[in-house]
Rosetta silent file (secondary structure, phi, psi, omega in degrees, C-alpha in Angstrom):
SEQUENCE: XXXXXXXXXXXXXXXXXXXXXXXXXXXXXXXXXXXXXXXXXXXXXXXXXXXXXXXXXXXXXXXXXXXXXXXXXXXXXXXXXXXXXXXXXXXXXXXXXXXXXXXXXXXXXXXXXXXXXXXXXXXXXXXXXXXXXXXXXXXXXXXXXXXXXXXXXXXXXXXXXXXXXXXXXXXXXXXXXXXXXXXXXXXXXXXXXXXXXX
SCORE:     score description
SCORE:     0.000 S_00000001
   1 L     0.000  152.502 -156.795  -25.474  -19.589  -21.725 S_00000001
   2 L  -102.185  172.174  174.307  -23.573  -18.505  -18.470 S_00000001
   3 L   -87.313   -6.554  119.147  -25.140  -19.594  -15.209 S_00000001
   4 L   -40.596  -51.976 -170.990  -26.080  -15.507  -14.687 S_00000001
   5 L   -76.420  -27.855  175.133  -28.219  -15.734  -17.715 S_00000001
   6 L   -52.419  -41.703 -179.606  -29.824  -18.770  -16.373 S_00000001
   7 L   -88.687  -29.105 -140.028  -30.900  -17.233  -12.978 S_00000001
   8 L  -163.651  129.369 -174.209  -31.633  -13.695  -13.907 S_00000001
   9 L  -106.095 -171.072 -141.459  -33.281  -12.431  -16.947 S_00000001
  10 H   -75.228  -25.094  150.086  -32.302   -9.471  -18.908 S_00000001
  11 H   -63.212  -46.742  147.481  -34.366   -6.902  -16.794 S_00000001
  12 H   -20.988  -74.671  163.557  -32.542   -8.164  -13.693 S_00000001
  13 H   -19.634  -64.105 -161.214  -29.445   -7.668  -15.362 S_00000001
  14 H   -52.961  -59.144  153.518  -29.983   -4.644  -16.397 S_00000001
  15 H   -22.326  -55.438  175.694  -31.076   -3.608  -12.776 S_00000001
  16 H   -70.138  -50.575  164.996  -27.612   -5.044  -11.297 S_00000001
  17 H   -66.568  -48.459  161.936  -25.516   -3.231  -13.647 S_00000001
  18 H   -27.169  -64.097  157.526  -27.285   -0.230  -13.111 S_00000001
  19 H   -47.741  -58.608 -162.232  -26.669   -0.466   -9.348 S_00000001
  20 H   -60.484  -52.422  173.380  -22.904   -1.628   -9.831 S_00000001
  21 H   -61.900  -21.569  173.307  -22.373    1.635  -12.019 S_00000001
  22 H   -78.312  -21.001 -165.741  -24.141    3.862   -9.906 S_00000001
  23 L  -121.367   19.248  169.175  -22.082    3.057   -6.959 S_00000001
  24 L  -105.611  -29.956  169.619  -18.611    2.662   -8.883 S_00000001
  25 L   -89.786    1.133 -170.264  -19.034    5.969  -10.327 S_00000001
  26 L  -121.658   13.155  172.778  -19.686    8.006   -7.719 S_00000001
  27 L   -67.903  147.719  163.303  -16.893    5.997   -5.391 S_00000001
  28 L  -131.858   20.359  148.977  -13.623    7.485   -4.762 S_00000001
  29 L  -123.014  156.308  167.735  -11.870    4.317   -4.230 S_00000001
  30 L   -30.234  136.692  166.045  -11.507    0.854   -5.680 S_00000001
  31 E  -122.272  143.403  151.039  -14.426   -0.726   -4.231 S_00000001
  32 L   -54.954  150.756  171.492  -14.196   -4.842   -3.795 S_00000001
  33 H   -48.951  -38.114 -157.930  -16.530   -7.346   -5.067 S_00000001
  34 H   -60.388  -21.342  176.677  -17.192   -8.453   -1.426 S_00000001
  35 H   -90.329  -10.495  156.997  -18.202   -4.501   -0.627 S_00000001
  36 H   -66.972  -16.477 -163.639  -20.118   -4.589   -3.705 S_00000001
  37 H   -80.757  -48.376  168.596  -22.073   -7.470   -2.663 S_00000001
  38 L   -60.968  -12.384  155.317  -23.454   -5.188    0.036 S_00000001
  39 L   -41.226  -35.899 -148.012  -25.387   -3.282   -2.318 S_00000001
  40 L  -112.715   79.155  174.241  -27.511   -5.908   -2.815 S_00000001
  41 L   -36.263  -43.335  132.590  -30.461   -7.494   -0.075 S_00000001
  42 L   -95.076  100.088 -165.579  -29.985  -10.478   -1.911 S_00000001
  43 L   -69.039  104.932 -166.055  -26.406  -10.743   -3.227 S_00000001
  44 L   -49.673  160.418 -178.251  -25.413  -12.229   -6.753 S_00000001
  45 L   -80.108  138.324  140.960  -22.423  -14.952   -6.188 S_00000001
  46 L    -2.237  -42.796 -158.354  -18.563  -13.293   -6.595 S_00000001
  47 H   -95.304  -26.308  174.899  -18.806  -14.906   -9.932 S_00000001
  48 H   -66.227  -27.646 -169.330  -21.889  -13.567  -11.171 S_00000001
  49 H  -106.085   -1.619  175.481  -20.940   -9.786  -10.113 S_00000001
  50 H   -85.156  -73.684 -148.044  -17.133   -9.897  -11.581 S_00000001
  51 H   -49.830  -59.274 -166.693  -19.295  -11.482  -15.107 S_00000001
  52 H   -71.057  -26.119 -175.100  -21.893   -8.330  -14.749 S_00000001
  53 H   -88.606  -10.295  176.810  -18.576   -6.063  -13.995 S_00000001
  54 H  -100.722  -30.664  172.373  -16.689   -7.224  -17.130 S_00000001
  55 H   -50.429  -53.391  171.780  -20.033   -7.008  -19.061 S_00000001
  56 H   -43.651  -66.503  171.930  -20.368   -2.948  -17.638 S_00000001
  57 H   -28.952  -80.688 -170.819  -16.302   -2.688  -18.502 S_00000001
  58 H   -39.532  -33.383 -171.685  -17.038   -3.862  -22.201 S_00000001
  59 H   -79.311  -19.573  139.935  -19.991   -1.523  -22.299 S_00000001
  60 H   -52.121  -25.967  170.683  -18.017    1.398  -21.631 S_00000001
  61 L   -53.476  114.704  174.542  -15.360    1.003  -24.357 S_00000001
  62 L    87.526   57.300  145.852  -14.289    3.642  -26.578 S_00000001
  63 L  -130.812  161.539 -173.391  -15.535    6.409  -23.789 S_00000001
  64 L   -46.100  -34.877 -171.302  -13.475    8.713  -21.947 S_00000001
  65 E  -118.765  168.926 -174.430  -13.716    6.722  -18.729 S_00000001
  66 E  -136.494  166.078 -177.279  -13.110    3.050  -18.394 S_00000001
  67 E  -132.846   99.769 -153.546  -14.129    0.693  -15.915 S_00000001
  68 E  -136.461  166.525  175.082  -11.043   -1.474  -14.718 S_00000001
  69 E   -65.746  123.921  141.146   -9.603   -4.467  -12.062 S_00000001
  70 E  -127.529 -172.232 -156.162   -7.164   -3.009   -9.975 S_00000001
  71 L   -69.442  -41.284  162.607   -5.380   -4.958   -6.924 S_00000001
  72 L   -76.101   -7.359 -173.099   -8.238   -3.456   -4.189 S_00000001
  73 E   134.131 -161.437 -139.372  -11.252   -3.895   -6.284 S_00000001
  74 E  -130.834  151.752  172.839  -13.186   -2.043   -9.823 S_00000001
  75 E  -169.678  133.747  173.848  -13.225    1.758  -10.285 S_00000001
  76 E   -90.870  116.827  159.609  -13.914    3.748  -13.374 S_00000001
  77 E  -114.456  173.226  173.892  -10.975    6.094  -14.175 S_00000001
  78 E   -55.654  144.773  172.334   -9.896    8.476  -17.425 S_00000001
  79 L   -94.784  134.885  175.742   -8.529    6.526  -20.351 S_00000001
  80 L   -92.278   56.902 -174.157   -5.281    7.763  -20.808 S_00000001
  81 L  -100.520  -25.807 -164.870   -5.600    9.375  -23.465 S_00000001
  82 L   -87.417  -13.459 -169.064   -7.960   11.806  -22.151 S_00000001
  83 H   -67.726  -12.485  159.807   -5.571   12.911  -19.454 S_00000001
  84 H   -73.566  -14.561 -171.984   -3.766   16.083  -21.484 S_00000001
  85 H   -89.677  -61.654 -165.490   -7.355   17.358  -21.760 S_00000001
  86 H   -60.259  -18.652  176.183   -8.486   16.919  -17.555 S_00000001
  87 L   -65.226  -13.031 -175.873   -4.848   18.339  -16.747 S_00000001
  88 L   -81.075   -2.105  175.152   -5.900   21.809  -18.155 S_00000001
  89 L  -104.676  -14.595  135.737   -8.450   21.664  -15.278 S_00000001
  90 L   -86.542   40.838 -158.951   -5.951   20.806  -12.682 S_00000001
  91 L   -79.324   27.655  148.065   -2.758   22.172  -14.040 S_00000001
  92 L   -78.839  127.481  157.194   -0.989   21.424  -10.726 S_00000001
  93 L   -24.032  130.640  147.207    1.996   19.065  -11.377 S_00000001
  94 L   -76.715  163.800 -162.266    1.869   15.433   -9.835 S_00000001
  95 L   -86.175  149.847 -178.995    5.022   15.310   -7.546 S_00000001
  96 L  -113.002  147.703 -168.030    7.869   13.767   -9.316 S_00000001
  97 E   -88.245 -154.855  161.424   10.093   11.733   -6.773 S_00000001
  98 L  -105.380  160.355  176.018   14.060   11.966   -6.678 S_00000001
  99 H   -45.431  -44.259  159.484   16.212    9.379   -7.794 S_00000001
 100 H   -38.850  -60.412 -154.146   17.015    8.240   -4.319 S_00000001
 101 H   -82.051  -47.364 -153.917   12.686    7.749   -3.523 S_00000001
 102 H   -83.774  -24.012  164.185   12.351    6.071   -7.055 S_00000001
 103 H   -37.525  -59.687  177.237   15.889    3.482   -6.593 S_00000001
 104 H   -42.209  -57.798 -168.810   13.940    2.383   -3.244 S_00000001
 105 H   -68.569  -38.318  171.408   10.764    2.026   -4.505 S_00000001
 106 H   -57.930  -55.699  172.482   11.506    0.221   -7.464 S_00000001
 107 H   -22.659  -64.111  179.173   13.920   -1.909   -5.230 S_00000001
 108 H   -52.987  -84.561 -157.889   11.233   -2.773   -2.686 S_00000001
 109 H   -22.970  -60.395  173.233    8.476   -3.227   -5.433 S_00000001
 110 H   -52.590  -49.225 -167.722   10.871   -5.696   -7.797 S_00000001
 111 H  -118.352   21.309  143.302   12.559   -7.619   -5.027 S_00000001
 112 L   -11.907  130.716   -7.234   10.099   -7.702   -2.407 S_00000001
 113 L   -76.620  149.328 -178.828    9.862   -8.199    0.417 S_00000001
 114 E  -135.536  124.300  150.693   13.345   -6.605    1.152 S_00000001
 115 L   -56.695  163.152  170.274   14.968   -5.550    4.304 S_00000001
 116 L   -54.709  -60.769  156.230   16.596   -2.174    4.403 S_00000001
 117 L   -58.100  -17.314  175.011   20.207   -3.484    4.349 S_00000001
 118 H  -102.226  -21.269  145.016   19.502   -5.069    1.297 S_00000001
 119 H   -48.383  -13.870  171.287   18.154   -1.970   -0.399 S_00000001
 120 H   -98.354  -41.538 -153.753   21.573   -0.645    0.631 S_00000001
 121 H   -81.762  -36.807 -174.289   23.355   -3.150   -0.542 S_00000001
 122 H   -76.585  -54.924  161.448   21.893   -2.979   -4.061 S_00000001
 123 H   -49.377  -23.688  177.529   22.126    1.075   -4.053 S_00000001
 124 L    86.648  -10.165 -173.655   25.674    1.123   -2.992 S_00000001
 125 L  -147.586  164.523  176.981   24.638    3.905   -0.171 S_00000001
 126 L   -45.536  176.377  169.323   22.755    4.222    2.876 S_00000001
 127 L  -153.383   92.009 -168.972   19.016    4.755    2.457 S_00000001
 128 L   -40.797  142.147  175.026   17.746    7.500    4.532 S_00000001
 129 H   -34.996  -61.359  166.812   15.243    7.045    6.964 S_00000001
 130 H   -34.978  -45.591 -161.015   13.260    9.789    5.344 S_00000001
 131 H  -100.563   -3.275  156.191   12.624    8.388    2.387 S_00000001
 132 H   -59.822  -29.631 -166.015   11.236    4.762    3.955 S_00000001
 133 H   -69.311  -69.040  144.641    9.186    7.097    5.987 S_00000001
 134 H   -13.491  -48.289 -160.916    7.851    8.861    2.997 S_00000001
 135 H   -94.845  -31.643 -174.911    7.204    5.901    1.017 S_00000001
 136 H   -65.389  -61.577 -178.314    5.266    4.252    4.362 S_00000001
 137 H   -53.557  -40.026  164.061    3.094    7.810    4.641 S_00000001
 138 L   -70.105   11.633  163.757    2.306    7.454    0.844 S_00000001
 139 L    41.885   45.876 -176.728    0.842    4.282    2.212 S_00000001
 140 L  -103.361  -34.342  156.246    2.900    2.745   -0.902 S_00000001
 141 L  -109.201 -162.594 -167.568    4.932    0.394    1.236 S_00000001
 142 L   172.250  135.630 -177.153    4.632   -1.662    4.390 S_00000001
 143 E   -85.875  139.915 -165.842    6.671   -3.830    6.988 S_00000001
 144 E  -115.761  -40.510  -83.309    5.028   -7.340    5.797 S_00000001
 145 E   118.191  157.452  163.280    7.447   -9.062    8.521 S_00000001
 146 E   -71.544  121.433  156.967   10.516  -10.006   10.271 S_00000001
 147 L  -125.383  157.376 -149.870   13.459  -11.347    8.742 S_00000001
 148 L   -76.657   73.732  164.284   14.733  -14.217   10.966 S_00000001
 149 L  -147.567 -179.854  163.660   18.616  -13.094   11.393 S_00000001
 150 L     7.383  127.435  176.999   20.334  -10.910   13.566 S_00000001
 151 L    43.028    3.712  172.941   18.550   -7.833   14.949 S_00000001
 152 L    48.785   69.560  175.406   15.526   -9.234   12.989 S_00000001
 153 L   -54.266  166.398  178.729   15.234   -6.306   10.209 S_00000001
 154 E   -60.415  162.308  153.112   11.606   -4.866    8.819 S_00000001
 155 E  -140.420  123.009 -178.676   10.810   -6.607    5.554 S_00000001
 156 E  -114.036  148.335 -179.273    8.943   -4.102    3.002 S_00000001
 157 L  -148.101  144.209  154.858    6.786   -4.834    0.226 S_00000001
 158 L   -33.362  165.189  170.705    4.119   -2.737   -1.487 S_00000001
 159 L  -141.231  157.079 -174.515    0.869   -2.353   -0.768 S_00000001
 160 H   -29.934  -52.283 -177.903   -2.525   -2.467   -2.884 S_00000001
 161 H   -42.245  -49.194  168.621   -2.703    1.303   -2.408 S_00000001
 162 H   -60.069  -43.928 -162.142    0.667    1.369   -4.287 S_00000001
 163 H   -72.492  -52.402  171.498   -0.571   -1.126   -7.075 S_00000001
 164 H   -45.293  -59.761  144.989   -3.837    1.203   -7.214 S_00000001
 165 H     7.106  -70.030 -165.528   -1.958    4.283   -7.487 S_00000001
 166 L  -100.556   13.205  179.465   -0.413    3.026  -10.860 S_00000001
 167 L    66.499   35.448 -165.289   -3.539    1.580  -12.065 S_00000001
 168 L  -108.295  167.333  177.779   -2.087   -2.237  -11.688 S_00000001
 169 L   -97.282  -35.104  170.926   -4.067   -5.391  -10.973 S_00000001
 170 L   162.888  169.204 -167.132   -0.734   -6.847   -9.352 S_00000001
 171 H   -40.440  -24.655 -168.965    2.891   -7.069   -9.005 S_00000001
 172 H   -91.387   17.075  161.431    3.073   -9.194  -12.726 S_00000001
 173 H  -107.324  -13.038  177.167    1.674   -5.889  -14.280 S_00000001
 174 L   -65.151  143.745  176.138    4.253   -3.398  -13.394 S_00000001
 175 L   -76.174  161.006 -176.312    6.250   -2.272  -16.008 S_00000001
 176 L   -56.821  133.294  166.384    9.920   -2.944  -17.093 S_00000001
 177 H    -2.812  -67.899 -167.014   12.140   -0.822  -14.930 S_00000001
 178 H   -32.181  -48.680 -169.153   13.568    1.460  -17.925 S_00000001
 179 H   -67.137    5.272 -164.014    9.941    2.912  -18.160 S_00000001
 180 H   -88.345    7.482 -157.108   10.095    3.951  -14.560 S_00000001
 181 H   -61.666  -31.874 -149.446   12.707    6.557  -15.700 S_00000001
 182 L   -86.816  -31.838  157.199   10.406    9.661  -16.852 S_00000001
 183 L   -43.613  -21.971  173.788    9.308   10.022  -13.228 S_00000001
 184 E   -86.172  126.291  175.875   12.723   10.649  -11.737 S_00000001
 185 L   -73.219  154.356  171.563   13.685   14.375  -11.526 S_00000001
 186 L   -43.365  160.946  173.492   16.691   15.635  -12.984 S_00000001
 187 L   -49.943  -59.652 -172.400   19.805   16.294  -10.829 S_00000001
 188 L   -71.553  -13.513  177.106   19.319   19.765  -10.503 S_00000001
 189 L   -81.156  -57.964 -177.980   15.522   19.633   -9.779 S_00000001
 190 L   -13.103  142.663  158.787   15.686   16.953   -7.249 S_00000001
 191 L  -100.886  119.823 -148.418   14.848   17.459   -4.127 S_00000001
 192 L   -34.611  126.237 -173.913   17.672   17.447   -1.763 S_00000001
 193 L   -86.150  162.403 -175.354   18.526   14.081   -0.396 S_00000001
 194 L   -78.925 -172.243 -171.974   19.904   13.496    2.872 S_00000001
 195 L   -63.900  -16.878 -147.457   24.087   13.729    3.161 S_00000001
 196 L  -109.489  -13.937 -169.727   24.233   10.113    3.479 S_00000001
 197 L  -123.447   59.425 -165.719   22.049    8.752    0.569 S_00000001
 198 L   -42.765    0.000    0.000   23.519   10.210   -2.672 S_00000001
């Protein structure tokens, strides 16, 4: 018996999950335990509402939506399997980057935190302004720090938002490189890079 079943009997429970689903489903962000906690006039301990949030997960399995960890906190999204069905109800495109945006990002993400010059160093070419810029406004990256040489460059690393995005829990869930592939557009689609970052 867990030390939740001990304090709080099975109407309780019930009651607590109830809440936790009602305010995870109608959320439109990750929410944390600690903002979940506010739900509550008297708040179950961290360990007790992740135990009632993996119980809710399991109780959800093999439906359309799931109830998952990510790096900010629990959200129910589409399993993806159902996502060929909700695209006929959106059939706008998600934007596919260029080769250029996805070299960076992977760059940053994998070798993190990275200065700029050393994303150039690894690309072989400059790395336009633009597309740091871009990747900052997609609130995907982030200056974490200084690093201590010369002219003291930014050092970027991801941010939760990025990990959320891709439906990760944290950096030791991103996938092997190769798969990041399907996402780049072709040469002729791309969208034009500057002169300087081929």
């Amino acid at each position: 018996m867990s030390e939740l079943d001990s304090r709080l009997d099975d109407a309780e429970r019930a009651h607590l999950k109830k809440v936790l689903e009602a305010a995870l489903l109608v959320a439109s962000e990750p929410l944390p335990v600690a903002t979940l906690k506010q739900l509550f006039a008297v708040p179950p301990s961290a360990a007790q509402l992740n135990e009632l949030l993996d119980e809710l997960a399991h109780a959800w399995n093999g439906r359309g939506v799931e109830l998952v960890r990510l790096a900010s906190g629990w959200r129910f999204r589409a399993r993806l399997e159902m996502q060929p069905y909700l695209e006929r109800l959106n059939p706008d495109k998600p934007p596919r980057y260029s080769r250029a945006v996805m070299e960076t990002l992977a760059i940053i993400a994998y070798k993190q935190p990275v200065t700029r010059g050393e994303i150039e160093e690894i690309r072989g070419v400059t790395v336009s302004s633009a597309i740091i810029q871009a990747l900052k406004e997609r609130e995907w990256i982030d200056v974490v720090g200084h690093k201590e040489v010369p002219g003291r460059p930014e050092l970027l690393a991801t941010t939760r938002h990025f990990l959320d995005d891709l439906g990760l829990s944290g950096l030791s869930d991103l996938p092997p490189l190769a798969e990041l592939g399907n996402l780049v557009l072709p040469q002729a689609d791309a969208v034009p890079e500057p002169a300087n970052d081929a």
